[in-house]
C-alpha distance (Angstrom), angle and dihedral (degrees) to the residues before:
residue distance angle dihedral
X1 . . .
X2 3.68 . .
X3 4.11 117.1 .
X4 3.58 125.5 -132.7
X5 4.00 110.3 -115.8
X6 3.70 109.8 -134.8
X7 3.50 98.5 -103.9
X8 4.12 89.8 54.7
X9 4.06 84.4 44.8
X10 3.71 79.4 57.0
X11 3.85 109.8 49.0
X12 3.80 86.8 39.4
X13 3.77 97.6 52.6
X14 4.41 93.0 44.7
X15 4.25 85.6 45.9
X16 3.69 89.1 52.6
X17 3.85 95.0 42.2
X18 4.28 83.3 51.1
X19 3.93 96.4 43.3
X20 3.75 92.2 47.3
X21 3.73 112.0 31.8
X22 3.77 86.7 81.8
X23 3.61 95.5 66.5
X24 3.95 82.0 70.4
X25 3.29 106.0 43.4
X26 4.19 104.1 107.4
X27 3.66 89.3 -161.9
X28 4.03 149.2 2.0
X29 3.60 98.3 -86.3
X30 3.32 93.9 69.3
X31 3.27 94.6 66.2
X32 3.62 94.1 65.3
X33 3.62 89.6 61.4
X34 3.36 88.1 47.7
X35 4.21 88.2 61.6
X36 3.42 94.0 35.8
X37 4.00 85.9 56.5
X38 3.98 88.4 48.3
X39 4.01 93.6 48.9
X40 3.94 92.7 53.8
X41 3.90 94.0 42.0
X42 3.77 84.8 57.6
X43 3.78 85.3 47.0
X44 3.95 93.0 50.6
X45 3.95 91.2 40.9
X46 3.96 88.8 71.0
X47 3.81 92.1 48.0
X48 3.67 85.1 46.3
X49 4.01 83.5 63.1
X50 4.02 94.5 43.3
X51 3.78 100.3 42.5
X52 3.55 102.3 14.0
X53 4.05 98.9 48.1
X54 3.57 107.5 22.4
X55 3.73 98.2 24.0
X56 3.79 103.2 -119.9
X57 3.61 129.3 138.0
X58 3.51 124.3 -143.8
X59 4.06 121.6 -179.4
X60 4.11 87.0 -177.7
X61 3.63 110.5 70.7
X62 3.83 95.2 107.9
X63 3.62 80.5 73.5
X64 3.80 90.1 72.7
X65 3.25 99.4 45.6
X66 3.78 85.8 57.4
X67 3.35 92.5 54.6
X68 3.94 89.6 43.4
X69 4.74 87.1 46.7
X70 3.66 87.1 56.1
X71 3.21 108.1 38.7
X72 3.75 84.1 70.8
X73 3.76 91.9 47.8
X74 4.00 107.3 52.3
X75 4.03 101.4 19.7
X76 3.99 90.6 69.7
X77 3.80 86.6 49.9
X78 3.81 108.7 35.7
X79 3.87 92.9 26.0
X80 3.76 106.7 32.1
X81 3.91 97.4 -127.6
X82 3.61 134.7 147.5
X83 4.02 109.3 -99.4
X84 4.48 80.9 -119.4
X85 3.91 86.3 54.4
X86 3.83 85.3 40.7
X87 3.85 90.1 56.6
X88 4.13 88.9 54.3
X89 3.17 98.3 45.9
X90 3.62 91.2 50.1
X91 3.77 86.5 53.2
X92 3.63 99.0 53.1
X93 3.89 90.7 48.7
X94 3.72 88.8 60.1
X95 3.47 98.2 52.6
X96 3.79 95.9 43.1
X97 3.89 85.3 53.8
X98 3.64 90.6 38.7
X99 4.14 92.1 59.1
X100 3.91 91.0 44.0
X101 3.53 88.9 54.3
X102 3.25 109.4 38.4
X103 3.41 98.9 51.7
X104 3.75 90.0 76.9
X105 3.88 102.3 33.2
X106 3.80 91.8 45.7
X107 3.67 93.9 64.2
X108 4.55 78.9 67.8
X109 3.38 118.2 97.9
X110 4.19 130.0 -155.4
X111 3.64 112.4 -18.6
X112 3.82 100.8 -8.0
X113 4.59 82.3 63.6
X114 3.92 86.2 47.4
X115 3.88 90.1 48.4
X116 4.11 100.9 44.1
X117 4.28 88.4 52.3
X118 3.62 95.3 42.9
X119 4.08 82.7 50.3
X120 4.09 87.1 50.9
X121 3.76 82.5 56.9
X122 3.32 107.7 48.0
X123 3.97 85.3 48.6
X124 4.22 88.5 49.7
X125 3.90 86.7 52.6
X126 3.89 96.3 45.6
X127 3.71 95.8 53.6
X128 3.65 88.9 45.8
X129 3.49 88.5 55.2
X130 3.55 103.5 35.7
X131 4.02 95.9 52.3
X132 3.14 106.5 76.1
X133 3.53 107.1 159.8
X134 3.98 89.5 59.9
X135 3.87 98.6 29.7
X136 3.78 108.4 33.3
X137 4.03 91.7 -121.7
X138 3.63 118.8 -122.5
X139 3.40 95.2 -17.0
X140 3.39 95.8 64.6
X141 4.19 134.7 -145.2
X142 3.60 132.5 -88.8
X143 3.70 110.7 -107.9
X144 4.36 120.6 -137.2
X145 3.49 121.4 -102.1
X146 4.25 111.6 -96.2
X147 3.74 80.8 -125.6
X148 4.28 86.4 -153.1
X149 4.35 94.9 104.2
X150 3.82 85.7 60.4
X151 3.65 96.7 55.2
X152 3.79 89.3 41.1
X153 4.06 82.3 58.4
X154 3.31 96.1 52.7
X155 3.73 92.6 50.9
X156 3.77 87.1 57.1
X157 4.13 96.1 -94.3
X158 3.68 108.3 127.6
X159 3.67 116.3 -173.1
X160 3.23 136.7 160.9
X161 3.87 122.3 -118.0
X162 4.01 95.2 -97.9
X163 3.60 97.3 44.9
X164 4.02 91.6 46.6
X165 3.83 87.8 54.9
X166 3.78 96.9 36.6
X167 4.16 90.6 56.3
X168 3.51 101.2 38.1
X169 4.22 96.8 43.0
X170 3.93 81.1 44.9
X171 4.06 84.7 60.5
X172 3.45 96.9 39.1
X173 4.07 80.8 57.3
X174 3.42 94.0 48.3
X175 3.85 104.8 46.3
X176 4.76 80.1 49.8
X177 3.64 89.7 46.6
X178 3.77 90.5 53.7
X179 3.75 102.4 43.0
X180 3.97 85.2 51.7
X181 4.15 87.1 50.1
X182 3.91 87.6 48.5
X183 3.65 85.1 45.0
X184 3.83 94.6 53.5
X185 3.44 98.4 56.4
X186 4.13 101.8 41.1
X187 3.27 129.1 88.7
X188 3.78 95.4 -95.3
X189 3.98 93.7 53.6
X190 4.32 86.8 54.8
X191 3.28 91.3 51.2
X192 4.36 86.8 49.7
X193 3.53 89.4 45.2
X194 3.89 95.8 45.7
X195 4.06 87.5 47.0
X196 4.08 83.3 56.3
X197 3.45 94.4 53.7
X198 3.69 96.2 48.1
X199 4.06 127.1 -12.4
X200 4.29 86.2 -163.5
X201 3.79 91.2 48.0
X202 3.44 95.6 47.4
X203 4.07 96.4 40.3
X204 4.31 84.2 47.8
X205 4.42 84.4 52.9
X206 3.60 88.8 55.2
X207 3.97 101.0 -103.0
X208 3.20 104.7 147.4
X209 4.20 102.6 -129.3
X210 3.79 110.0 -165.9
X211 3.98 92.7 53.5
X212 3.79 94.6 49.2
X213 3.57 89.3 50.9
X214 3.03 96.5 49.1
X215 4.36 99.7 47.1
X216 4.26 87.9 50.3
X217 3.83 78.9 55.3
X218 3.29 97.8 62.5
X219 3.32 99.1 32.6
X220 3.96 91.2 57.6
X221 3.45 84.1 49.7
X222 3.73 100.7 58.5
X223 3.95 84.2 43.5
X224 3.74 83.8 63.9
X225 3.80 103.9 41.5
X226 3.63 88.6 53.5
X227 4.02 93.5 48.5
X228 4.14 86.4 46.0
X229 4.39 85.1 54.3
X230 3.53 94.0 40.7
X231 4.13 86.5 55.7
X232 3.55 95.3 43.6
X233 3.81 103.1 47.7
X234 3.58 85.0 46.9
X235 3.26 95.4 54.3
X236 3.60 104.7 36.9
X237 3.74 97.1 -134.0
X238 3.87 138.1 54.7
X239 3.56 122.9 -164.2
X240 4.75 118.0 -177.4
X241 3.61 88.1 -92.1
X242 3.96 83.9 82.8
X243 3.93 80.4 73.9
X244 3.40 99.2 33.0
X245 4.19 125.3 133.2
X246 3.74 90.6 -111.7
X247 3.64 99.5 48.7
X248 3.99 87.6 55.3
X249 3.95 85.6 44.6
X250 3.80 89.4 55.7
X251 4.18 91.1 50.7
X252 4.11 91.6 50.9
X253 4.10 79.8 46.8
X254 3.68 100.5 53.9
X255 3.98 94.5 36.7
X256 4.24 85.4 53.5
X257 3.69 91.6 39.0
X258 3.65 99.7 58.9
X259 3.86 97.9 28.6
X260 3.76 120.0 -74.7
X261 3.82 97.0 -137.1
X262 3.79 96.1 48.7
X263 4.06 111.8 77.0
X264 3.82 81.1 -154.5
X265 3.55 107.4 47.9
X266 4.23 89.1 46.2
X267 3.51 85.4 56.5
X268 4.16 93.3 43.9
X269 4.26 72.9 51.7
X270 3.73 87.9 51.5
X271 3.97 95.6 54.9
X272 3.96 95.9 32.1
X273 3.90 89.2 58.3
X274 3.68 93.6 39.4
X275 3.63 96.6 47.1
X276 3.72 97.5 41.4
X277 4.18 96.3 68.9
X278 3.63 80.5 60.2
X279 3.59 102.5 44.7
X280 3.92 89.6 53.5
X281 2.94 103.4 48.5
X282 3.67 86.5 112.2
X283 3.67 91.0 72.7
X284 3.81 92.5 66.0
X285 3.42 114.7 -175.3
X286 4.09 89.4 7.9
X287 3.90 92.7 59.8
X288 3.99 106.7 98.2
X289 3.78 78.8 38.3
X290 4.40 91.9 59.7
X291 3.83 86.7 26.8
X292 4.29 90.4 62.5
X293 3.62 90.9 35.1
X294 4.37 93.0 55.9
X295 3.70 82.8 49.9
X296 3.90 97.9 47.5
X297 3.87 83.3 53.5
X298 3.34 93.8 57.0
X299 3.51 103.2 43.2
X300 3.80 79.1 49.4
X301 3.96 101.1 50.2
X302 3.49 107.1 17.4
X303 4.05 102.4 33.7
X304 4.15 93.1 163.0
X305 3.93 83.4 61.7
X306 3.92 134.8 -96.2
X307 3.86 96.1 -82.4
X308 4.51 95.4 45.1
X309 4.21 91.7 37.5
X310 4.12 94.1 44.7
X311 4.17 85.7 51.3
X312 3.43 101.8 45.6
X313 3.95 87.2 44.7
X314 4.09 83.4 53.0
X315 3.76 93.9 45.2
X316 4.01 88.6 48.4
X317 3.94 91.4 55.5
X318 3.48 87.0 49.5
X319 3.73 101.0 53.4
């Protein structure tokens, strides 16, 4: 009988958990939660890469998804492309940035790294702000329609709003989640993972440390640009808190959350932290309050993550 490698186990379990979630789902709003779950796990798959793999932290990457949200708003208008176009485009523009400036902040270690991208993000979020006559301010811009549910109509695929976005984010998460699987196990990702482990053991091997830094940099960041289109052309508007602090804040959270060297358990993260808001809602006024103190008790318990510690605690009853 042939067994399942990991990254199979993987792909199989997340297109189950798409396919069948549905069959749940009492009515159409859930599957917006559903797509908004998808379009932060893509979000958290990058910082899986950075943090996760090659053991940087970056408190920034809203700042890319920023660049990804309006992208999608003002290069349909000012450029003429199609929103999809809109979505590369936005994608290329964050990795360009991301080399330029990462090649300085990367050569940071600890604290200093985590300070230097949250200042990139800040700086995102104030021109976003500041500019309005291009971005709309605070108040935001409306955002193009993707245009792709029509065609799918016209092919004879009717779907509703909810279910368009809740398939097609869930591929979007699938095709990231299985780059960053391929990327674990080549050459490249050993070389990440070794550079986690130690940056002088890997440098004294022969890996050479600033440029592998430096490409899981911007390869995090085109994770994020892509999540930050996804959620605007879903949503049809995009206002600077795309790039805000506390959206990056919540990316670091799900990735640690879930387990931030397991693809899977950041995006288990990803849906626990989305879902939870919801879920206590019941709480009222007391839900951040209940919402920090479930993650304090992780952190606390289960510091490998929810996905990594509830495993290992299965494999131990087991053996």
């Amino acid at each position: 009988m042939m067994k399942l490698t990991p990254k199979s186990a993987t792909l199989i379990v997340l297109v189950a958990l798409i396919a069948l979630s549905p069959l749940l789902f009492p009515s159409n709003f859930y599957y917006r939660v559903g797509a908004l779950i998808f379009v932060n796990a893509i979000a958290v798959t990058g910082i899986v890469i950075l943090t996760g793999y090659a053991g940087q932290v970056s408190l920034g990457h809203a700042g890319f998804a920023g660049i990804g949200a309006y992208a999608c708003a003002l290069a349909p208008v000012h450029l003429g492309l199609p929103p999809a176009l809109a979505v590369v485009l936005g994608a290329v523009l964050s990795g360009v940035l991301a080399y330029l400036v990462g090649r300085p902040i990367l050569r940071l270690h600890g604290y200093y790294l985590g300070v230097a991208t949250l200042g990139f993000g800040i700086l995102v979020t104030m021109v976003l702000t500041n500019e309005r006559a291009l971005t709309g301010g605070p108040d935001g811009i409306d955002v193009p329609d993707l245009g792709l549910r029509g065609l799918l109509g016209d092919l004879g695929l009717s779907l509703s709003n909810g279910q368009f976005w809740y398939f097609f984010s869930g591929l979007c998460m699938l095709i990231g989640a299985w780059i960053a699987l391929n990327l674990y196990d080549s050459p490249t990702g050993r070389a990440l993972r070794a550079l986690h482990g130690s940056e002088v053991a890997a440098r004294t091997v022969g890996i050479d440390v600033a440029r592998l830094k430096l490409r899981a940099f911007v390869i995090s960041a085109v994770y994020a640009s892509v999540s930050g289109s996804l959620l605007a052309l879903q949503n049809r508007f995009v206002t600077p808190d795309v790039a805000g602090f506390m959206h990056s804040i919540e990316m670091v959270t799900m990735a640690v959350l879930g387990g931030v060297g397991s693809v899977l358990g950041a995006i288990f993260g990803a849906a626990i932290l989305t879902l939870l808001p919801q879920v206590l809602t019941v709480f009222a006024e007391y839900e951040q309050m209940v919402l920090g103190l479930v993650m304090i008790l992780v952190m606390i318990f289960l510091r490998e993550g929810l996905l990594p510690s509830i495993l290992k605690k299965l494999r131990g009853k087991d053996e």
